[in-house]
N, C-alpha and C positions, 0 to 999 in steps of 0.2 A: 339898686340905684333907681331913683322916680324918674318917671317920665321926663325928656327937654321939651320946652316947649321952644320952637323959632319961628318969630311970624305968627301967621295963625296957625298951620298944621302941624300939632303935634307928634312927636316922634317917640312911639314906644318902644319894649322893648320886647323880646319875643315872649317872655314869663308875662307881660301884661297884656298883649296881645290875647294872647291863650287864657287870662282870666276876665277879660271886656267882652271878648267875642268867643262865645262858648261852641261855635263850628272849630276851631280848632283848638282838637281833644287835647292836645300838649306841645312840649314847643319841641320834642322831637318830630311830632307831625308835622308841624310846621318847618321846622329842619329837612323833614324827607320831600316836602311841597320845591323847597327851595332846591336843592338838591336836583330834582328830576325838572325844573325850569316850570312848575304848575302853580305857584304859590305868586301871593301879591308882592308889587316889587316891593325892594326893601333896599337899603344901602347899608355897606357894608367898612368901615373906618380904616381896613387898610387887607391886602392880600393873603390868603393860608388861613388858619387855625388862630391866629391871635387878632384878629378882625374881628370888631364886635359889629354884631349886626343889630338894624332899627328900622322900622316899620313908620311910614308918615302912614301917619291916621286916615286923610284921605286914599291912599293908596288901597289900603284896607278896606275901606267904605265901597272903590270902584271896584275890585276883586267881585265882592259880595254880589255888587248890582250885578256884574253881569254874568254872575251866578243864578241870578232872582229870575224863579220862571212867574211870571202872569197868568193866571187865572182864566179860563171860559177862552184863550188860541187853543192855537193847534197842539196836538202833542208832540215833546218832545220826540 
C-alpha cells in the first residue's frame, strides 16, 4: 500500500519508513521501538493486532532531531 498523503505531512507506513530512514534496520525494530514506548509517535487505525499502524513523516523527522547530537558540546 503507497504512502497517504493528508495535508502536508505525509503518512507512511512502517515497511517505508524502514526503507526512507535507514536507522531503522526493520519494521520489527521499529515494532520493538513501539512496543517498549522509545519509537517516534505513530497512530495506530483502531485497537489489538488488526490496527494498522502509520507514521507522519514529521513525527519521524522530530524523533531523529532530537536524537541528533551536535558537534564541538559537550559529551554525551
Amino acid at each position: 500500500m503507497p504512502s497517504v498523503r493528508l495535508g502536508l505531512d505525509e503518512q507512511l507506513t512502517p515497511s517505508e519508513v524502514c526503507k526512507e530512514y535507514r536507522v531503522f534496520s526493520s519494521t520489527q525494530a521499529l515494532a520493538d521501538l513501539r512496543w517498549r514506548g522509545e519509537g517516534p509517535a505513530y497512530i495506530k487505525t483502531s485497537p489489538g493486532k488488526a490496527g494498522r499502524v502509520f507514521y507522519r513523516r514529521s513525527a519521524i523527522e522530530k524523533w531523529l532531531d532530537e536524537r541528533t547530537v551536535q558537534t564541538g558540546g559537550q559529551a554525551a
